[in-house]
Structure formats: structure tokens, C-alpha cells
C-alpha positions as CSV (number, residue, x, y, z in Angstrom):
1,X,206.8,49.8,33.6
2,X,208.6,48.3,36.7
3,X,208.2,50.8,40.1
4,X,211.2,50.1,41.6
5,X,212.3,51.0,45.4
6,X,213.7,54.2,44.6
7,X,210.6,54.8,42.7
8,X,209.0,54.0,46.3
9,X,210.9,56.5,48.4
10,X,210.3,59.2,45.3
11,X,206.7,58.6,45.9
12,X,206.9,58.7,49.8
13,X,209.1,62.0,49.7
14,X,206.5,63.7,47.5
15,X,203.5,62.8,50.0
16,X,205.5,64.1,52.8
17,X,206.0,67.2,50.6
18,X,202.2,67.6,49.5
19,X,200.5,66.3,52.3
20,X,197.4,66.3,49.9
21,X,197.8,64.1,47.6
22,X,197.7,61.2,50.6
23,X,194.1,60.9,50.5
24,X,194.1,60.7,47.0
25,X,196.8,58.2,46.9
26,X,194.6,56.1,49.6
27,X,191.2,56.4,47.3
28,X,193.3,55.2,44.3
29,X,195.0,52.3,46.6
30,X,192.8,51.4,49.3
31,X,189.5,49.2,48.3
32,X,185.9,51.6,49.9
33,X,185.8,48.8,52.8
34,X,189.1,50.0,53.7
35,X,188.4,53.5,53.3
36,X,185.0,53.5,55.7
37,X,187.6,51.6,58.0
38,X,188.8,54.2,60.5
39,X,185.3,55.4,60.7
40,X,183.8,52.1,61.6
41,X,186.7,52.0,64.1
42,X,185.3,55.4,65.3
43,X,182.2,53.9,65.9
44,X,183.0,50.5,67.1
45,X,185.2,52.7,69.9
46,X,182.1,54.6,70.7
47,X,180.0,51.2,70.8
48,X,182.7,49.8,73.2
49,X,182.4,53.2,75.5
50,X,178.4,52.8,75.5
51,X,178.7,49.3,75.9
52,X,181.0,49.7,78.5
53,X,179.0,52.5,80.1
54,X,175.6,50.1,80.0
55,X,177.6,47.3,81.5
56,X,178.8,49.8,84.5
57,X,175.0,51.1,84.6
58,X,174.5,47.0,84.4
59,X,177.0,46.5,87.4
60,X,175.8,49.5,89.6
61,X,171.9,48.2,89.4
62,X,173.2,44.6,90.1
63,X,174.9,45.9,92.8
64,X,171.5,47.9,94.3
65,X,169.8,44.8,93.3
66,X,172.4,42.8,95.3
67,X,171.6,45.1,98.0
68,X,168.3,44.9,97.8
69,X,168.0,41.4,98.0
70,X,170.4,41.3,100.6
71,X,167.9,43.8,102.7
72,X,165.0,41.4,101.6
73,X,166.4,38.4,102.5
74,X,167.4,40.2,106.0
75,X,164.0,41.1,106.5
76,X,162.5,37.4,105.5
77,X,165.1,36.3,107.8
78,X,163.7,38.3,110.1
79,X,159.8,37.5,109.1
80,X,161.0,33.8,109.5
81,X,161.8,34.0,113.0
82,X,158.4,35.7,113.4
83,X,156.6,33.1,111.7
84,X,158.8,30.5,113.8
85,X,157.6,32.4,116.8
86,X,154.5,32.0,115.8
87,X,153.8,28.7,114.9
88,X,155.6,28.2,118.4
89,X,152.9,30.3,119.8
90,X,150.2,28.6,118.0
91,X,151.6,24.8,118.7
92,X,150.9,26.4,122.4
93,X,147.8,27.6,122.0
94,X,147.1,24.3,120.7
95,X,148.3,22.7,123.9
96,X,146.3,25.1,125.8
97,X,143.3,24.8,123.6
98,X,143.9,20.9,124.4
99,X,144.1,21.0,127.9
100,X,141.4,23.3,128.4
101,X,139.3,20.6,126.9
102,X,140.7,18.0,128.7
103,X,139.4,20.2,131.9
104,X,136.1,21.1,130.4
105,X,135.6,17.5,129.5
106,X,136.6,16.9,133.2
107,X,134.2,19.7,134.2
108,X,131.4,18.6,132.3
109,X,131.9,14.8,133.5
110,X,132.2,16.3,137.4
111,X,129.4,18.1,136.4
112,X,126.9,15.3,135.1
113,X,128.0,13.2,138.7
114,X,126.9,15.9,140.4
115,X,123.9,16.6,139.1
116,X,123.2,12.9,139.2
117,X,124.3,12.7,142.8
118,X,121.8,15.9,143.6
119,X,119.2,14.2,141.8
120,X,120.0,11.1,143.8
121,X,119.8,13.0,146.8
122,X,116.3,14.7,145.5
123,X,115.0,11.2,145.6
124,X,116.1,10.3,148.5
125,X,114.5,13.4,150.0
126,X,111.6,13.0,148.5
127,X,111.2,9.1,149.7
128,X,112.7,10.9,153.0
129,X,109.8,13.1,152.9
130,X,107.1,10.5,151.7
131,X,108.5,7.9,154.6
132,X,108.1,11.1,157.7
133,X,104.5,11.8,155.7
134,X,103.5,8.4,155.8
135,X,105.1,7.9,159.4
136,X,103.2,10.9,160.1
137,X,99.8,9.9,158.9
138,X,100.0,6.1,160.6
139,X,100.6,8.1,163.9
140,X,96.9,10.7,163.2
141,X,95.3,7.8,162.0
142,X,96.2,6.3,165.0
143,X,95.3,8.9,166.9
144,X,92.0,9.9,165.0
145,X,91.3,5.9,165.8
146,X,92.0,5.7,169.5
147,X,90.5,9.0,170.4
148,X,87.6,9.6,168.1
149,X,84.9,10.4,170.2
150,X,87.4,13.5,171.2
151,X,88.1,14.1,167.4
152,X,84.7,13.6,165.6
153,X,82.3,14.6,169.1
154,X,81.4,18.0,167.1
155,X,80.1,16.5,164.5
156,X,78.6,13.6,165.7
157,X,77.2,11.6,169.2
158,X,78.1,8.7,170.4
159,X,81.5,8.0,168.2
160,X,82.1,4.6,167.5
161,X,84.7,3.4,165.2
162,X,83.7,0.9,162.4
163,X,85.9,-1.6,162.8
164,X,86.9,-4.6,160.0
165,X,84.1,-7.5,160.5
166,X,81.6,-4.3,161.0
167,X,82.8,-3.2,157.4
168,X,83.0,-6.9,156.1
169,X,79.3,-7.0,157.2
170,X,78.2,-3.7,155.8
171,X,80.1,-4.6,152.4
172,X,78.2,-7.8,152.0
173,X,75.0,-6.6,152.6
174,X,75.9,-4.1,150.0
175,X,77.2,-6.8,147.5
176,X,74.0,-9.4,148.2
177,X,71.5,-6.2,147.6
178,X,73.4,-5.2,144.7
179,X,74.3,-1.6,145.6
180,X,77.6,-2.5,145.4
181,X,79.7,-4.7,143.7
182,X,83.1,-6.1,144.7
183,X,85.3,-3.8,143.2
184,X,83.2,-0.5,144.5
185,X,82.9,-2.5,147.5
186,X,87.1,-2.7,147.8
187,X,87.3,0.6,146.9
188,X,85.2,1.9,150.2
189,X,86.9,-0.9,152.4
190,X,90.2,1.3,151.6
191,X,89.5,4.5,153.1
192,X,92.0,5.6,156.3
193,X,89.0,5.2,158.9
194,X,85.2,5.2,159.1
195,X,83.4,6.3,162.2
196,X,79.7,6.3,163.0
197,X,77.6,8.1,165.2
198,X,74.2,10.3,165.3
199,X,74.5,14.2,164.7
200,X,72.1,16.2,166.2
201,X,69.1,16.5,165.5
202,X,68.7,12.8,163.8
203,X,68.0,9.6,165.0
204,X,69.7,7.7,162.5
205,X,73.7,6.9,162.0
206,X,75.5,8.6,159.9
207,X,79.0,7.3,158.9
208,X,82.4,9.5,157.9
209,X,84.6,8.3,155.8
210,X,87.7,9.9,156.7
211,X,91.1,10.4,154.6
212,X,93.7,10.8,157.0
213,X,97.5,12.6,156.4
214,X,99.5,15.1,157.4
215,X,99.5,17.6,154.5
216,X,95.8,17.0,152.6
217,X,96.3,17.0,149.2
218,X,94.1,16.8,146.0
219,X,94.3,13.2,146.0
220,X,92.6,12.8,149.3
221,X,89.6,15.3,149.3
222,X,89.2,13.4,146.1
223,X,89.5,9.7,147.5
224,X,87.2,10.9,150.4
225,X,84.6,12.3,148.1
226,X,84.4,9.2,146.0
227,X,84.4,6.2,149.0
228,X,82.1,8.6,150.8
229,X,79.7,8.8,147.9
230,X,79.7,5.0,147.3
231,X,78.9,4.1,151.0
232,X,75.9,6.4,150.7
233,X,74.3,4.0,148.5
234,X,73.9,2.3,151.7
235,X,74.3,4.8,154.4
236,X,73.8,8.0,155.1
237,X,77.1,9.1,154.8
238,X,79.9,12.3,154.9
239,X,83.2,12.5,153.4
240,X,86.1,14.3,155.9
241,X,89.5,14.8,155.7
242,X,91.9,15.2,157.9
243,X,95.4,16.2,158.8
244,X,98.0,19.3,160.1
245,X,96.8,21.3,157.2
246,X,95.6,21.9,153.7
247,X,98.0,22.4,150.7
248,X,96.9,25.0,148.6
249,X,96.0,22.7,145.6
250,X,93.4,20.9,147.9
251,X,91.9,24.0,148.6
252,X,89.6,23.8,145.3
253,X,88.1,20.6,145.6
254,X,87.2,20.5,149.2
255,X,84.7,23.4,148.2
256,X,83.9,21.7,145.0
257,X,83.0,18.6,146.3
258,X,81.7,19.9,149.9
259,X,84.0,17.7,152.2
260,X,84.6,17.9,155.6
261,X,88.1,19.2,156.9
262,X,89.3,18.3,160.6
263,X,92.7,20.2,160.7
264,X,94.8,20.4,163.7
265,X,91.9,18.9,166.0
266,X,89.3,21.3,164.3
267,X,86.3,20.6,162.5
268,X,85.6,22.6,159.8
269,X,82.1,22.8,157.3
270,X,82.3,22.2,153.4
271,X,83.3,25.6,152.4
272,X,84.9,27.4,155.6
């Protein structure tokens, strides 16, 4: 049977008349794919809306994000001027931490040639003082020499001062009886100044073997002790000191070793 076109515009006149029939005539035409079509369409639409809806949501966070970064990126703007400042600051500090040592170095250096020029100067006070103290002592012993009878008249009569052949001759007769020998014998002919005279009482010379300097120290109570007590192998003899005054440290060993003090033109006992 051929469906010709007025068989077509029967057909369409009678859908438009029984509107019901037009799904039917679509199930009996159309394949299911077809059918499901305007649905999918329905839901493709609404997959497009959400779609387009997540891209907006999309856009709007991009654009905080945008913003966001745009804040962030101010503020490490701003964090790199700070850290620019800073390293400024520190390439200071390091200048100043530079030229403080240059200073200290200086310091330390002015310092050191100080100290060496005050220990210079200690030294030469100390030779300063050893050169007046030696000055000093050459002038007592001097003194003590030319005017010993004044000096030593307390303690003995009839001062005389042994002079060098009267020690030569004392020292030999020492060495040829063997009392001494010639290093003891050296040692003796070193003392400052021996006198000899009688004390009272005794008829018999007794010699003093004086240490002589300005401020008697340790060394010369004990320098007087020992010459003293190697002339007394031959003699009868005392050990003196004598000078301005005692240090302290020479205080000891006078008493120890019971010498004789003249200080300041007085004579005073072992002990006193």
C-alpha cells in the first residue's frame, strides 16, 4: 500500500484533532534513543546550568584567590623591603662590628705599648732607685770610713779602720794556718768596712765587720753574719749593720742571727 501526500495531511489533520494519538504515533515512529531524547536534553540543560553555576563559583573563588594573592604578594612586597632594610641594617652592623675591631685591635695594640712603656719605666725606676741606693750607701760607707771613731766609739775604744794590706795580711795568715782558704778568705775581704778596736772591759781587739746601705735588707744582716763568722776563725769578731733604717723583712734575721745595727748614727744590741 502506497501512503501518499494526501494520505500525509489525513494523518496530520487527525493528530491535530486527537492530540493523543501523537505520542503513540512517536512510540510507533521514533527508535527508544529518540524517545529518551528530550529528557536527556532536559538533563544536559540542567548539567549546562550546574556546570555553568560551578564555573561562576569557579570564577568568584578565582577571583578571591586573585585577591588574595594580590594582598599576599602586597604584603611580601612589603616584607621584602623589610628584609632589604634589614640586610642594609645588618651590612651596617657589619661595618660597625668591623670597625669596632679595627679600634679594639688599635686599643689593645696602644694598650700592650703602654704597658711595655710602664714596665720600661718600672725598670728604669727601679735601676733609678738601685743607682740613688748605691749612691747612697758609697756616701755612709764613706762616712762610716772617715769618721769611725765617731760612729763605732760606743761600741768600741780606740777605732781604727782596717785598711787593705792590713786585710791582705790578716787573710794570709788565715790561708798559711789553714783557717781559711782562698775562697772564704775572698768572701771576708768583700765586706763594706772592717773596723777594730777594744770594747770595754777587754784587752784584746775585736773587729766589726760591717754591711753598710741605706735601707738594710735581708741580704745584708745575712752577708754580715756570714763574713763576720768566718773572720772569727781568726779574730774575735762582731757582725753590724748599718744604714738610715731597717726594712721590715730584715727585721727577722738581725734577731735570729744576733747582729749589730747602727741606724741613723745609733748603735743598737742584737735584739733591740
Amino acid at each position: 500500500m502506497v501512503f501518499s501526500v494526501g494520505d500525509f495531511h489525513d494523518l496530520v489533520r487527525l493528530l491535530e484533532q486527537n492530540p493523543e494519538w501523537r505520542a503513540e504515533l512517536r512510540r510507533l515512529v521514533l527508535t527508544e534513543e529518540l524517545l529518551r531524547l528530550p529528557a536527556l536534553v532536559g538533563e544536559l540543560a540542567a548539567a549546562q546550568r550546574r556546570t555553568e553555576e560551578q564555573v561562576s563559583a569557579l570564577a568568584e573563588a578565582q577571583r578571591r584567590a586573585e585577591g588574595r594573592l594580590e594582598r599576599v604578594e602586597g604584603r611580601l612586597e612589603g616584607v621584602e623591603g623589610r628584609l632589604d632594610r634589614i640586610d642594609e641594617q645588618i651590612a651596617a652592623l657589619v661595618e660597625a662590628q668591623r670597625q669596632t675591631e679595627l679600634e679594639i685591635r688599635t686599643l689593645v695594640h696602644a694598650q700592650q705599648a703602654l704597658t711595655d712603656r710602664q714596665d720600661e719605666f718600672a725598670r728604669e725606676q727601679r735601676d733609678m732607685r738601685n743607682m740613688l741606693a748605691q749612691l747612697r750607701g758609697n756616701d755612709l760607707e764613706r762616712r762610716y770610713r772617715e769618721h769611725a771613731d765617731a760612729y763605732f766609739g760606743r761600741l768600741l775604744r780606740r777605732v781604727r779602720v782596717v785598711g787593705p794590706r792590713e786585710r791582705d795580711q790578716l787573710f794570709e795568715e788565715g790561708i798559711a794556718s789553714g783557717l781559711l782558704d782562698e775562697e772564704t778568705a775572698f768572701e771576708v775581704r768583700q765586706a763594706d768596712l772592717i773596723v777594730r778596736g777594744r770594747r770595754p772591759g777587754e784587752d784584746h781587739d775585736t773587729y766589726l765587720v760591717i754591711e753598710v746601705s741605706a735601707a738594710v735588707d735581708p741580704h745584708d744582716v745575712e752577708r754580715a753574719a756570714r763574713r763576720a763568722s768566718l773572720l772569727r776563725r781568726l779574730r774575735p769578731a762582731l757582725a753590724v749593720v748599718a744604714g738610715e733604717r731597717i726594712t721590715t723583712e730584715a727585721e727577722g734575721p738581725i734577731k735570729t742571727q744576733r747582729v749589730w745595727q747602727l741606724l741613723d748614727g745609733r748603735i743598737l744590741e742584737p735584739g733591740a
